[in-house]
C-alpha positions as CSV (number, residue, x, y, z in Angstrom):
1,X,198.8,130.3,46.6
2,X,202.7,129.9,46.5
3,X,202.4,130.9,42.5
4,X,201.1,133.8,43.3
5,X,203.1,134.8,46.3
6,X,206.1,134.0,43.9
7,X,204.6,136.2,40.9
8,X,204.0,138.8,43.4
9,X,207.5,138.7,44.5
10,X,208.9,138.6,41.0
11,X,206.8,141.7,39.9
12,X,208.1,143.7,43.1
13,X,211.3,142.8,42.3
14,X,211.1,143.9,38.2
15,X,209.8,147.3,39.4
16,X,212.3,147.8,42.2
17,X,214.8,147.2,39.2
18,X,212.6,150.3,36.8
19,X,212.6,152.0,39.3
20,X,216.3,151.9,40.6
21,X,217.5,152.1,36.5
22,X,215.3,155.4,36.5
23,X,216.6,157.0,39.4
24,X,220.2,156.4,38.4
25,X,219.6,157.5,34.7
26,X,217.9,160.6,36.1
27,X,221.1,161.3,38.6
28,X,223.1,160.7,35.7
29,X,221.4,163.1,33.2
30,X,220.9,165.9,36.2
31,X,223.2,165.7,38.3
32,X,226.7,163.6,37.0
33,X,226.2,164.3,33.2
34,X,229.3,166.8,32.5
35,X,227.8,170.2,30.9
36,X,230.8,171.2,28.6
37,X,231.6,174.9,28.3
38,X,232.4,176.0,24.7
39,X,233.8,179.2,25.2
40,X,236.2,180.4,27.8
41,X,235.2,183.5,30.3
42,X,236.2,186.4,29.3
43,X,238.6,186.4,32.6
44,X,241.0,183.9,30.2
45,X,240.5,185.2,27.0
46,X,244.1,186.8,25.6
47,X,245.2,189.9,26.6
48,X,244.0,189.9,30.2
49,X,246.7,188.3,32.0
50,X,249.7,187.8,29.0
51,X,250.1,186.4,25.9
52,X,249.4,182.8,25.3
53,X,252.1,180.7,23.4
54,X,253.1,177.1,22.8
55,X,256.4,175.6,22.8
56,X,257.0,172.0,21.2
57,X,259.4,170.3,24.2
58,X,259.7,166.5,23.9
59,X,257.0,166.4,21.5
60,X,254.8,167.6,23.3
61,X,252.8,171.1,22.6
62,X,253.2,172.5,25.7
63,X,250.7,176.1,26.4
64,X,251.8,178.7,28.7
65,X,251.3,182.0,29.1
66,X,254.0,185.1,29.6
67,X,254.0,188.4,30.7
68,X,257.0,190.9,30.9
69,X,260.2,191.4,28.9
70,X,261.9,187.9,28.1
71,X,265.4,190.2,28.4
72,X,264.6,190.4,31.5
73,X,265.1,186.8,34.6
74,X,263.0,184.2,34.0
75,X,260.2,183.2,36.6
76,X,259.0,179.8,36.0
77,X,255.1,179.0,37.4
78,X,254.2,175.4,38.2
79,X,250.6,175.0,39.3
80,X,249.4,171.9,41.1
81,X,246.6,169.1,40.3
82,X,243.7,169.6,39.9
83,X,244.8,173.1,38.2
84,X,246.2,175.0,35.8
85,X,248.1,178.5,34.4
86,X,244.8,181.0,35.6
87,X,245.9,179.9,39.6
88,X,249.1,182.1,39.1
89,X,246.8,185.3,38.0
90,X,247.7,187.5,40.7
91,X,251.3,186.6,40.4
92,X,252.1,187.2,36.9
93,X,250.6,190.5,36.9
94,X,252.6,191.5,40.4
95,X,256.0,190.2,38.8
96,X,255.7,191.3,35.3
97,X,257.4,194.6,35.6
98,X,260.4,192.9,37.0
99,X,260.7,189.7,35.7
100,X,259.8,187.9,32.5
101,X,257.2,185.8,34.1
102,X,255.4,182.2,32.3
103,X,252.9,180.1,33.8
104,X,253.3,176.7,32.2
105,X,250.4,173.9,31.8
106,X,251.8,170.7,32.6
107,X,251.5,168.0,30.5
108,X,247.9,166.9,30.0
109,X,246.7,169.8,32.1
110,X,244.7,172.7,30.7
111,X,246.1,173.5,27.2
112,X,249.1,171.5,27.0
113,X,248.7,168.1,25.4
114,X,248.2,165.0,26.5
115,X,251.5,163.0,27.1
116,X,252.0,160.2,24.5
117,X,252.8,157.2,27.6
118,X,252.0,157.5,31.2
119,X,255.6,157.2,32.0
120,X,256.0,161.2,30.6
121,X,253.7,162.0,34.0
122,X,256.6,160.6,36.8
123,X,258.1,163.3,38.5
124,X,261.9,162.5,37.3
125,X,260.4,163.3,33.4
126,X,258.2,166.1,34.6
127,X,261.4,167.9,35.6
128,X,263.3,166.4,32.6
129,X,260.2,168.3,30.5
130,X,260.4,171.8,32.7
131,X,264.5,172.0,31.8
132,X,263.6,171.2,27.9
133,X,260.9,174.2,28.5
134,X,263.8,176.8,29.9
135,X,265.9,175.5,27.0
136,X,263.2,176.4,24.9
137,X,263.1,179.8,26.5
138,X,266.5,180.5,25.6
139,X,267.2,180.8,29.3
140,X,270.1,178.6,31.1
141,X,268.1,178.7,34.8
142,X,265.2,180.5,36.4
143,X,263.8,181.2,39.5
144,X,261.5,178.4,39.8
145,X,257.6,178.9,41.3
146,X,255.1,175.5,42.8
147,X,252.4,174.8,44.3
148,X,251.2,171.7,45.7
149,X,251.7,168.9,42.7
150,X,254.2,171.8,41.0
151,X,255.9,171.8,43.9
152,X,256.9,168.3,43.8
153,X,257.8,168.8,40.4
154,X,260.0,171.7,41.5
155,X,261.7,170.2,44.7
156,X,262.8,167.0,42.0
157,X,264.1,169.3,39.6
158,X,265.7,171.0,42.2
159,X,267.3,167.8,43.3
160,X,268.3,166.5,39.4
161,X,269.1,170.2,37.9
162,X,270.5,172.5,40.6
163,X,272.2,174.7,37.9
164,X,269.1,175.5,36.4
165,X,267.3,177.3,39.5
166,X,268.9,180.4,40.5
167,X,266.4,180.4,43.9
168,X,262.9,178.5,44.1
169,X,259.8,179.6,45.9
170,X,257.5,175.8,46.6
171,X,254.1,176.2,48.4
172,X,252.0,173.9,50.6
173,X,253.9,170.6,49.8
174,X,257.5,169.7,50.8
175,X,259.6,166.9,48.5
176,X,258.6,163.5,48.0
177,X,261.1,162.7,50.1
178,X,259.9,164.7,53.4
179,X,256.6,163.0,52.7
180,X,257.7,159.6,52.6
181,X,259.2,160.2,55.7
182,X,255.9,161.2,57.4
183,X,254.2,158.4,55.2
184,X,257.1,155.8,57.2
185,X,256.3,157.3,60.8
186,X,252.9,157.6,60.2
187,X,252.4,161.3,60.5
188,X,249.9,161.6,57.5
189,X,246.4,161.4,59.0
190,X,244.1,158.0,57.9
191,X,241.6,160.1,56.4
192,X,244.0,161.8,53.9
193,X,245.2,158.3,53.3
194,X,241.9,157.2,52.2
195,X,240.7,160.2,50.1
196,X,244.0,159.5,48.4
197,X,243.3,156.1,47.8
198,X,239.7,157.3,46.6
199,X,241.2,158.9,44.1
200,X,242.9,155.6,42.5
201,X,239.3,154.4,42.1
202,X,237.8,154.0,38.2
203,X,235.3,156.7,37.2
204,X,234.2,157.3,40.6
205,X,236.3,160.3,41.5
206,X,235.4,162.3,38.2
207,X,231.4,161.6,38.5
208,X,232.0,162.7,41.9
209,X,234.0,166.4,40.6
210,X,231.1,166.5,37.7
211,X,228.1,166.1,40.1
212,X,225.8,169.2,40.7
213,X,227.8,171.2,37.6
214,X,230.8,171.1,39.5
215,X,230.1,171.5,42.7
216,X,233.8,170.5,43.8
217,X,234.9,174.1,42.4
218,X,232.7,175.5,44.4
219,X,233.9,174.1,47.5
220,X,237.4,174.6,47.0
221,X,237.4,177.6,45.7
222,X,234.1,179.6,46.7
223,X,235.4,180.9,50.2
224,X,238.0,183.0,48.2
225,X,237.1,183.4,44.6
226,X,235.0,185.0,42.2
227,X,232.1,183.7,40.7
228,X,234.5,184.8,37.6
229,X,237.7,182.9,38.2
230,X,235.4,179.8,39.3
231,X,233.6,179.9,35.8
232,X,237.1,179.6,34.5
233,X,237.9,176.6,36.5
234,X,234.4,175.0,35.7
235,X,235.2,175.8,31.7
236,X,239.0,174.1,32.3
237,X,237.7,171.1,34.3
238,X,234.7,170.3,31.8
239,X,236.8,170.1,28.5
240,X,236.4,166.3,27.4
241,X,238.9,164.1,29.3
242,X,240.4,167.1,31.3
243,X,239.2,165.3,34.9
244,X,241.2,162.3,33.7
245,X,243.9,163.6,32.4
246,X,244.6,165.3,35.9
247,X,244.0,161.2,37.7
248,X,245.9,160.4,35.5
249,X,249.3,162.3,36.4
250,X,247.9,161.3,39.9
251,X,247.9,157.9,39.9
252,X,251.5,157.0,38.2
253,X,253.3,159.1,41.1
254,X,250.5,158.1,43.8
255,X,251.7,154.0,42.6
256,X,255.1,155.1,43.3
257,X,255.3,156.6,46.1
258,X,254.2,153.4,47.6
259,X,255.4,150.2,45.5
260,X,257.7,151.2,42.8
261,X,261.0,150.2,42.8
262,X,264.3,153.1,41.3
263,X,267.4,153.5,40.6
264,X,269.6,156.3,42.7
265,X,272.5,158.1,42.3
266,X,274.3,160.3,45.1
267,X,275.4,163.9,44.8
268,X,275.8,166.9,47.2
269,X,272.6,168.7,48.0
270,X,272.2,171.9,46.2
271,X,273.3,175.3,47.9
272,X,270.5,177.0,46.1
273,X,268.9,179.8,48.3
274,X,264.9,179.0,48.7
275,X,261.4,180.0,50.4
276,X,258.7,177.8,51.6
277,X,255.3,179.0,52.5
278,X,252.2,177.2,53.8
279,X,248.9,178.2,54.5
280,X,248.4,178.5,58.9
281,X,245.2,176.7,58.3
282,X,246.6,173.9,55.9
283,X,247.0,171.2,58.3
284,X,246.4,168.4,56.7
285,X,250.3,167.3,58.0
286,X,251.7,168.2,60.9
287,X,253.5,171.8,59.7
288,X,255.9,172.0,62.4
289,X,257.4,168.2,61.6
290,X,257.4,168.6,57.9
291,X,259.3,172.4,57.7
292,X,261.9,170.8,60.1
293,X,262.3,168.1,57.9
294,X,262.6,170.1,54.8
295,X,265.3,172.7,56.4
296,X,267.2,169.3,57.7
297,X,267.4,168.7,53.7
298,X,267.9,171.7,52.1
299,X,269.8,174.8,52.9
300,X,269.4,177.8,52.6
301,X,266.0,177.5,53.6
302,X,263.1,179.9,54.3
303,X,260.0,179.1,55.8
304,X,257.1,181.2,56.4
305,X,253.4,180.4,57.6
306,X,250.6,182.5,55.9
307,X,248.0,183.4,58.2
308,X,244.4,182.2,57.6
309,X,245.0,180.5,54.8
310,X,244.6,177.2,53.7
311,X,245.4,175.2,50.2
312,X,245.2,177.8,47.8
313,X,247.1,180.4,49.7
314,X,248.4,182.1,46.5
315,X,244.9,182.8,45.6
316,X,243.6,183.4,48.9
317,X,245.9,186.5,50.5
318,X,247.9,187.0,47.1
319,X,249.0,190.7,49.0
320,X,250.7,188.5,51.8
321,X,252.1,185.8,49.6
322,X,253.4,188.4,46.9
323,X,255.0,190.5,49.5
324,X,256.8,187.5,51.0
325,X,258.1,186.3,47.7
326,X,259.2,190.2,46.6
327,X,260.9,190.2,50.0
328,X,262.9,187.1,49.7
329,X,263.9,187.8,45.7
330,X,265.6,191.3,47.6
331,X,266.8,189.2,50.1
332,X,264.9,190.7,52.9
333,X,264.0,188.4,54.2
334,X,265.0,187.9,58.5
335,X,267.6,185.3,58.4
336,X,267.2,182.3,61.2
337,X,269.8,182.9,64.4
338,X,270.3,178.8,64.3
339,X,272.3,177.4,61.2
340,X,271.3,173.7,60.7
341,X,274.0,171.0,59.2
342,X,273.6,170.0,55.7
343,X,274.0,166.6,55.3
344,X,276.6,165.5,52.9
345,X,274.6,163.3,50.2
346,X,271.6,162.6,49.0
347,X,269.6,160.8,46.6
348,X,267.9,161.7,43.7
349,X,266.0,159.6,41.4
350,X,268.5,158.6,38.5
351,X,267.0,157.7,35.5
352,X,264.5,159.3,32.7
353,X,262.7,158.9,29.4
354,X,265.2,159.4,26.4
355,X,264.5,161.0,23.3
356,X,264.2,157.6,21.7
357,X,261.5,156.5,23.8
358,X,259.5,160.0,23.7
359,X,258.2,159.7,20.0
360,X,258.3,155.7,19.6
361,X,256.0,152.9,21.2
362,X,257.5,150.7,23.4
363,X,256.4,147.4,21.5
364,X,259.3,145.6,22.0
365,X,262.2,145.7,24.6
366,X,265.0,145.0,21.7
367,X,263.8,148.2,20.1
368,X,265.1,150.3,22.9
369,X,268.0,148.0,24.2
370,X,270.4,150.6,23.5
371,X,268.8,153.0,25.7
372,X,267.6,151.1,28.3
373,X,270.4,151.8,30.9
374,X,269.7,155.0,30.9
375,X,266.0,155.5,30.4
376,X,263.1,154.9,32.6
377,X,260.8,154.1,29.8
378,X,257.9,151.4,29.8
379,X,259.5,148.7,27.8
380,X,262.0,149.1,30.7
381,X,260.4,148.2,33.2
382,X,262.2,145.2,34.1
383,X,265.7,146.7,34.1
384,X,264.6,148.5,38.0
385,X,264.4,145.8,39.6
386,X,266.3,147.4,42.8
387,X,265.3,147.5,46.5
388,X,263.5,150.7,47.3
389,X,265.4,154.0,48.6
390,X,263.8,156.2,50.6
391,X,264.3,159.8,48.3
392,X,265.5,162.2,51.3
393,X,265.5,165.0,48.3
């Protein structure tokens, strides 16, 4: 009798185990499998928005696309993550006629190539890339265009290369800095502290964007978009590796924001005129506590609230948005009665990845001892061994 309770027991168990392998094969086949678009919509083919070029900077292909006469002043476009050039649609074509506008894919995001080391993706070497891309250009400075992730980007090249923004527009995220400082006091809610952290997981995060074709594009962007513009985010995001490229960039800034150690240097904050805009309905941080912040650190600074808008507020009222920036490039902006004090220092992060390190692997550290006291590359590593600084950008 116990033999065959046992044999029972085993056989449940084997076809609990089928059965289990079968359900997750078919999830996987139907509903995680990624369904690769071969050719792009016909809303990103050439011609529609501006010619599509590539520029070699660090060695690095880098894709953007331009519209408008390059005799003309130089607006630089950074998008965020997860995203690329198309998010800045609306833009280029309002701004063409005035200024020589480019929409840039950031390294490892939509056309642009993958960077060679991690290390490329920090923040500091982001902006290092962005300057070697104006150079490229034939432009000295620009008036310098983020959103969310790209506005991280631009607020740190702000803070290294001051001379090369003649005024900056940044959307929906201030400086690392400002959000360290909410980080410290706890303003940032837990639950954006965990989906954050979800995001640092292995392979969950992209099964999770590729389930139900997509499904996450349709969430973020449905309320707003058109079934057109979301096929072009659906052929962008399901281009082998493109999901992980994007963690990727994630995760080496997410890591240091919280644990890694830098070197600083101090300077005088930049007098570089600027506008900030976030979405009313982007609350995810306390908006009043995070614009005070940001005007306590930079000057002169703009802020403006778009009404009923959200994340993608560029995309979602591109009238209001486009009207604000126009307004504040002809400085027409209303200027605040109340003049806050700049404070006299800040500190930026100091060092970068040198053209030594960009096209050689970091084997050994004697291979790049020369550089290493001025280059933030991985064989480096052990050289930042300093106490943390808060960046106050």
């Amino acid at each position: 009798m116990d033999t065959l309770v046992i044999g029972c027991a085993k056989r449940v168990v084997f076809l609990c185990r089928q059965f289990l392998q079968c359900l997750i094969k078919w999830c996987h086949l139907t509903y995680w499998a990624p369904v690769v678009r071969k050719h792009p919509p016909d809303v990103m083919k050439p011609g529609k928005w501006g010619k599509h070029r590539y520029l070699e900077v660090h060695k690095l292909q880098i894709h953007y696309i331009e519209s408008g006469s390059s005799s003309k002043p130089l607006m630089l476009f950074l998008h965020g993550i997860p995203d690329f050039w198309y998010t800045w649609r609306h833009q280029i074509k309002e701004f063409s006629e005035d200024y020589w506008a480019v929409a840039m894919d950031l390294p490892g995001c939509g056309q642009s190539d993958e960077p060679h080391y991690d290390i490329t993706c920090k923040l500091n070497n982001l902006a290092s890339l962005v300057c070697g891309l104006i150079d490229g250009l034939g432009k000295k400075d620009c008036i310098l265009v983020g959103h969310g992730s790209g506005a991280l980007v631009g607020w740190q090249l702000l803070n290294q290369y001051p001379h090369r923004v003649s005024k900056y527009i940044m959307m929906s995220l201030p400086s690392l800095g400002v959000l360290q400082e909410l980080h410290q006091q706890g303003a940032i809610p837990l639950k954006v502290q965990a989906e954050a952290l979800f995001l640092c997981l292995p392979r969950i995060p992209t099964l999770f964007a590729r389930s139900g074709d997509y499904q996450l594009v349709d969430r973020m962007f449905g309320h707003f978009a058109k079934p057109t513009d979301i096929e072009a985010y659906k052929y962008t995001f399901s281009q082998p590796g493109a999901l992980e490229r994007y963690l990727k960039v994630y995760r080496e800034n997410f890591s240091d924001f919280l644990i890694e150690g830098y070197d600083f240097k101090e300077r005088k904050p930049s007098r570089t005129p600027g506008l900030f805009l976030i979405g009313d309905e982007d609350r995810w941080i306390p908006l009043e506590d995070c614009c005070s912040r940001l005007i306590d650190h930079y000057q002169p600074l703009e802020v403006r609230y778009v009404p009923r808008t959200g994340r993608f507020l560029q995309q979602e009222d591109p009238k209001t948005v486009n009207r604000l920036m126009r307004m504040f490039l002809n400085d027409k902006l209303d200027r605040p009665k109340v003049s806050v004090e700049v404070p006299p220092v800040t500190k930026i992060i100091q060092k970068e990845v040198c053209e030594n390190c960009h096209g050689n692997p970091h084997s050994t550290a004697e291979r790049h001892e020369n550089c290493s006291n001025d280059c933030d590359g991985e064989a480096h590593r052990h050289f930042l061994s300093k106490a943390r600084i808060p960046i106050c950008s």
